[in-house]
N, C-alpha and C positions, 0 to 999 in steps of 0.2 A: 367517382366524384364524391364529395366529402358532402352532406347535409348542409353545410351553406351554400352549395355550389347549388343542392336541390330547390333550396327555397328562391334560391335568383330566378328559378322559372315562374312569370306571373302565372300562369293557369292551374300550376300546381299550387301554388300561395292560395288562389280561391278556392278550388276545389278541398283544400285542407283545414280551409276557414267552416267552408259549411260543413263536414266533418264535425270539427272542434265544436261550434254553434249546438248542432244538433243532438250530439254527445253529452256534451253540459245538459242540455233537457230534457233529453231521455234518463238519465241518472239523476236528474232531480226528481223528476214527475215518478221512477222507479221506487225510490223511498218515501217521498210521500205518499202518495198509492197504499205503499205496504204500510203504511205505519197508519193512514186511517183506515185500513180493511182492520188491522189488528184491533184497533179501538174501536170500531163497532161489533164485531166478532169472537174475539177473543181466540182467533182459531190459526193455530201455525199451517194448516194445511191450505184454507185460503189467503195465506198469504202471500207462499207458496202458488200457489194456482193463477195469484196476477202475471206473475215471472211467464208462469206456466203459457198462459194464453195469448201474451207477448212472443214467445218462441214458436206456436202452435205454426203461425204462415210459413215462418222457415221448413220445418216441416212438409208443408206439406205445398208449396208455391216454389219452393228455394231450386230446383233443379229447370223446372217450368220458366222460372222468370231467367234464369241462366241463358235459358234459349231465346227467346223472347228478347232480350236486350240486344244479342245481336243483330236483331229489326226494328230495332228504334235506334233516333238519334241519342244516342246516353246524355246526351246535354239538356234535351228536353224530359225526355224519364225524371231527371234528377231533378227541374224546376217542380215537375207534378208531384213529387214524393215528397217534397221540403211543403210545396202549398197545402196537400192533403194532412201532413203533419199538425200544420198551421190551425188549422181547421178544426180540427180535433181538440187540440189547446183552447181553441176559443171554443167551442164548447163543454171544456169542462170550467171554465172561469164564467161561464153562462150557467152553469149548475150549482157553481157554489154561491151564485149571486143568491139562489133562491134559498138555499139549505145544504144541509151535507149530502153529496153528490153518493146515491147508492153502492152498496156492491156494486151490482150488474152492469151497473154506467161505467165504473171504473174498471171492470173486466172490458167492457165493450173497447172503451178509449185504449188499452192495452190490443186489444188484438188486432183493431186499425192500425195501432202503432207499431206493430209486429211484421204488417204486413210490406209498411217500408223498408224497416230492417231487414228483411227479410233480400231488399235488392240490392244492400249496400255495397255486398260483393261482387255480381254482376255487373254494377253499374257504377257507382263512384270509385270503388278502389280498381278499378278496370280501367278508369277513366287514367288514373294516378298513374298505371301501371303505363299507359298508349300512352302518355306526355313525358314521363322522364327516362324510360327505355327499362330493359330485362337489367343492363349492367347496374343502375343506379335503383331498382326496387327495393333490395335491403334498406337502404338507405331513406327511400321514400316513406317506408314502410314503418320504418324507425320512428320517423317523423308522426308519421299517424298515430302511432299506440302513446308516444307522448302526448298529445293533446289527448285521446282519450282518457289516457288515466290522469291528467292534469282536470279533465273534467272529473272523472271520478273520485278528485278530491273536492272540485266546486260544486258540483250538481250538490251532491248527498248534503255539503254543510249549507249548502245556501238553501237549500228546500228544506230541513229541518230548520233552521234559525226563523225563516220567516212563516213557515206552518206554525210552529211555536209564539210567535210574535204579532203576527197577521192576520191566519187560518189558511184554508188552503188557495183562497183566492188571489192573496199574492203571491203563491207559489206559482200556480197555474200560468196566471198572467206573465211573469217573469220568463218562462217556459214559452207561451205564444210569444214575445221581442227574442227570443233567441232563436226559434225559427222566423219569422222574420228578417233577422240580421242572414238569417241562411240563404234566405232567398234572395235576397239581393244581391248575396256573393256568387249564387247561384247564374242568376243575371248576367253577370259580367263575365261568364267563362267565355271564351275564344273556339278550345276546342272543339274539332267538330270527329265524331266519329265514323268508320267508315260501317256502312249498313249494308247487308247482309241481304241477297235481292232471293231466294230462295222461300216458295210458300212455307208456312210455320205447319207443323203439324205436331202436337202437340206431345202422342203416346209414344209415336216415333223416333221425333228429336229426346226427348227424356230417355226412352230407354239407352238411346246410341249415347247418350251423355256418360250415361255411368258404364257402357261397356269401351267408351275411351278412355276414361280415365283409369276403369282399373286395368285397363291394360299397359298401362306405361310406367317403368319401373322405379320402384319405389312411393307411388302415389298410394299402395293399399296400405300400409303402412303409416304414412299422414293422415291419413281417412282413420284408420284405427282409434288410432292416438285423439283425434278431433272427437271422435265418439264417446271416449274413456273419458274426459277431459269437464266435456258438457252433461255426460251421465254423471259421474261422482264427484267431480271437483266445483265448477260452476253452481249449481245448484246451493251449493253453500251458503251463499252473497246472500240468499233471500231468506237467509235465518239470525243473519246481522240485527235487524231491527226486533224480531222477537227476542234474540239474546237479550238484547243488550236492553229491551226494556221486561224483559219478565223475569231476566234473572240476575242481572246485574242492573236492574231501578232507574236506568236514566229514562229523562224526558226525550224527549222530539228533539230536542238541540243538540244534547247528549250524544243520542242514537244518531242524528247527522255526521257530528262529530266522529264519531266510532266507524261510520260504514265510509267516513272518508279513508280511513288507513291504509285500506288496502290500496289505494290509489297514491296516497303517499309513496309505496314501497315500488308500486309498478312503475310511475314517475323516474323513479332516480335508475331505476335499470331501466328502461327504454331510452333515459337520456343515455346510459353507459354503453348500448348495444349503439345508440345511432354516432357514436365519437367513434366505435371501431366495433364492426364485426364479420368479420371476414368469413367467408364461404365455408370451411372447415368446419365453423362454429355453429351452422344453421340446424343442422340436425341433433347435436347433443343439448343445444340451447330452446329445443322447443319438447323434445319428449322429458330432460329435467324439469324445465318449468311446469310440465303437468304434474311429475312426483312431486313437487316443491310445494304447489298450491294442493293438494290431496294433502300431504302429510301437513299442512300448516294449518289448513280448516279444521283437522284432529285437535291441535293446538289450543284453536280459538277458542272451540268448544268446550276443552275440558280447562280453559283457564280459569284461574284463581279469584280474578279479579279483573279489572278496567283497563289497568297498565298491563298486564301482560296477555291480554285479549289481545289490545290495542296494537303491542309490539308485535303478536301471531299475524291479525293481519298485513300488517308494513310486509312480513316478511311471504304471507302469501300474496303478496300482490304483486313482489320483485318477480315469484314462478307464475303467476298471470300474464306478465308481461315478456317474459320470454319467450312464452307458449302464446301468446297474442301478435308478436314480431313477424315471426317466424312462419306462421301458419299458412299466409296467405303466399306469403312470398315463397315459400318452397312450392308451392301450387304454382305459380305463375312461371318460376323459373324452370319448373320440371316438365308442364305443355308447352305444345307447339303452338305457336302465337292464336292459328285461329280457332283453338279448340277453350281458350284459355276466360273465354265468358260462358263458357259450358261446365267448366274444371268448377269457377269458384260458385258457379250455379248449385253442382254437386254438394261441394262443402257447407254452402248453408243449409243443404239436409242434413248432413252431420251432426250441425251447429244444432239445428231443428230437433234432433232427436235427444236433444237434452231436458224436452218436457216431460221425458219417460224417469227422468232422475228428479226435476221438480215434484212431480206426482209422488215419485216413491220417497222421496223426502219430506215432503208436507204428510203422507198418509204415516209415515213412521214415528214424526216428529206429535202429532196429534195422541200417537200411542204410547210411544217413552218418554216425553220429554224433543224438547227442540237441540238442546247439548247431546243429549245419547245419541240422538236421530244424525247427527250433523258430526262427529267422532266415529262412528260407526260408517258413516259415507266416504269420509274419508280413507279406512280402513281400506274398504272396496275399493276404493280407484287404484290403490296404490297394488293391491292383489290383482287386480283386472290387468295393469299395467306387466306383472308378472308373468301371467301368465299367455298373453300375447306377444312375448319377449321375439319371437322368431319370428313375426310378422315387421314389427317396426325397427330391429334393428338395422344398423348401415346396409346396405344392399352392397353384394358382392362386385 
C-alpha cells in the first residue's frame, strides 16, 4: 500500500501525530539545553553529557521496558509517557520563571526525558507496526522518520529563535503545548493491544530477549550496525551547537539555524524512501546511511565555513534518514510477530549504548578541540563499519 493508503488509517494518523508533536520538543528542548549548558560552562564535554544522560534509560531500561510492554495496554503506556513528558516541560518553564535553570536540573529534565524515549520503540512504533500490518511497515515507517526529521528542522529553529528572542522560557513553554497537543492525540487512539497474561520476570525475560533475537538470522548484523551508528556517527549532532557557536561565531538563532540542516537533508530522503522503497533496498539503505552520516560529520567538522558546514549536514542527514527508516523496520519484519516488542526492546539498548560515544566525544572534544574531536569520530565509525564487514553484510 502506498503512504496515502497508510495515513487513510485513523489510528495511525494519531499515533503519528503524537510522534511528530513530541519530536518537535524533544529537538527543541535538545538544543536549547545544549546551548545554555554551553553558555554557563563553556565546556564541550557537558554538552555532550546532556545527550549523554538523555540516552542513559535506553541503556539501561531499553530491553526491560521491551518486556514490560507486552503487559500493558500500549495505549495507556503511551498516554503516561506523553503526561510524564509534560510534566517535566512544566517544570522547567517553572525554573526559568525564577532564573536560569542549573546544570543539574537540566541533566535531571534530560534523563526523565530519556526515560520515555527510551519506550518509543516498544510501545508507539509497536503500536504503528499492530495497526497497518508487517506488509505496509516500510511504509509506515517512512512516514514516521519524515515527521521526525521535519521536526528536526522545526524543534532546533524554533527553540533557538525564541531562546534568542524570549529566553528560555518561551522555549520550554512552547515544548509543554506540544506535548499537550500529544496527549490529546494520544486520547483519541482506538487501538487496543493484545496483553500478554504471563508473570513478568524481569532477569529472565531480558536475558531470553537477547538470546531470541540474536538468534534469528540476520538480526546480529542490524544490532552491529545500530551500535556503530549511535557510537561514532550520532553523537555528532551534539557538537553542532559548540561548532557552530565557538568556531564558526553564530548566536542561538544562527546555531538553530545550523543544527536544523541535518533535518533538512533527512526530510527529503525519507520523503524519497516513503514514495518507493522496496524490500531489496532495506538493507543496503540503512548500513549506507550509517557510512554516509560518519563520513559527513568528518565533513562538517573540518568545514571552511557556514555554507559548507551547512550543506555537510543536509547531506548527513539524507544518511541519518536512511539508517533511521530502515532500522526498525528490518527488526519488525525479520521477528516473529510475538517476539517483535522484545526485538525493538533489544534495539534501544543498542540505541542506549551510544552514551559510550557521547562520553568519548565530549572527553575528546574538551582535549582537542570540538572539530578534531567530531572528524576523528567520524573516522572511527566508518573503520568500525569496516571492520565488522562479515557480520552485517547480506546474509547468505
Amino acid at each position: 500500500m502506498t503512504t496515502t493508503g497508510v495515513l487513510g488509517v485513523p489510528d495511525f494518523r494519531r499515533i503519528w501525530l503524537v510522534g511528530t508533536f513530541i519530536s518537535i520538543a524533544r529537538w527543541l528542548e535538545m538544543l536549547v539545553i545544549a546551548i545554555m549548558v554551553y553558555d554557563q560552562t563553556q565546556s564541550p564535554f557537558l554538552v555532550a553529557s546532556m545527550t549523554l544522560v538523555r540516552l542513559l534509560p535506553m541503556g539501561l531500561f531499553g530491553a526491560t521496558l521491551g518486556v514490560a510492554a507486552d503487559r500493558v495496554q500500549r495505549r495507556h503506556a503511551l498516554v503516561a509517557v506523553v503526561g510524564c513528558q509534560a510534566l517535566v516541560a512544566a517544570g522547567l518553564v517553572a525554573a526559568s520563571l525564577i532564573g536560569q535553570p542549573p546544570v543539574w536540573l537540566l541533566g535531571l529534565a534530560a534523563f526523565i526525558s530519556g526515560i520515555a524515549w527510551a519506550s518509543d520503540n516498544p510501545v508507539r512504533r509497536m503500536m504503528l507496526g499492530e495497526i497497518v500490518g508487517t506488509t505496509r511497515m516500510a511504509s509506515a515507517m517512512s512516514l514516521d522518520v519524515v515527521a521526525n526529521n521535519a521536526s528536526r528542522v522545526a524543534g532546533p529553529a524554533l527553540g533557538g529563535a525564541l531562546l534568542a528572542a524570549q529566553g528560555p522560557m518561551a522555549a520550554f513553554l512552547l515544548s509543554l503545548v506540544l506535548y499537550l497537543l500529544a496527549g490529546i492525540a494520544a486520547l483519541r487512539i482506538r487501538h487496543r493491544s493484545t496483553v500478554t497474561q504471563r508473570p513478568l520476570s524481569v532477569i529472565r525475560d531480558t536475558r531470553e530477549s537477547f538470546a531470541l533475537v540474536l538468534r534469528q538470522p540476520g538480526m546480529r548484523g542490524v544490532l552491529i550496525v545500530t551500535i556503530i551508528y549511535n557510537l561514532f556517527g550520532w553523537p555528532a549532532n551534539s557538537m553542532v551547537p559548540v561548532i557552530g557557536a565557538g568556531t564558526l561565531g553564530l548566536g542561538p538563532d544562527g546555531v538553530g539555524l545550523l543544527a536544523s540542516m541535518d533535518g533538512v537533508g533527512a526530510f527529503i530522503a525519507a520523503m524519497v524512501l516513503a514514495a518507493r522503497a522496496p524490500a531489496h533496498w532495506y538493507r543496503p539503505v540503512y548500513i549506507g546511511g550509517c557510512a554516509l552520516y560518519c563520513g559527513m560529520a568528518t565533513a562538517f567538522a573540518l568545514a571552511p565555513g557556514v555554507v559548507p558546514a551547512g550543506l555537510a549536514l543536509v547531506v548527513m542527514g539524507a544518511g541519518g534518514a536512511g539508517f533511521a527508516t530502515m532500522q526498525a523496520t528490518l527488526v519488525y519484519i525479520a521477528m516473529p510477530a510475538e517476539e517483535r516488542s522484545r526485538a525493538l526492546g533489544v534495539l534501544s539498548v543498542c540505541v542506549g549504548l551510544g552514551l559510550l560515544g557521547f562520553l568519548h566525544l565530549g572527553l575528546m572534544a574538551d582535549w582537542i578541540g570540538a572539530p578534531a574531536a567530531t572528524a576523528l569520530m567520524g573516522v572511527e565509525g566508518l573503520v568500525a563499519l569496516a571492520l565488522t564487514w562479515r557480520w552485517w553484510r547480506a546474509p547468505r
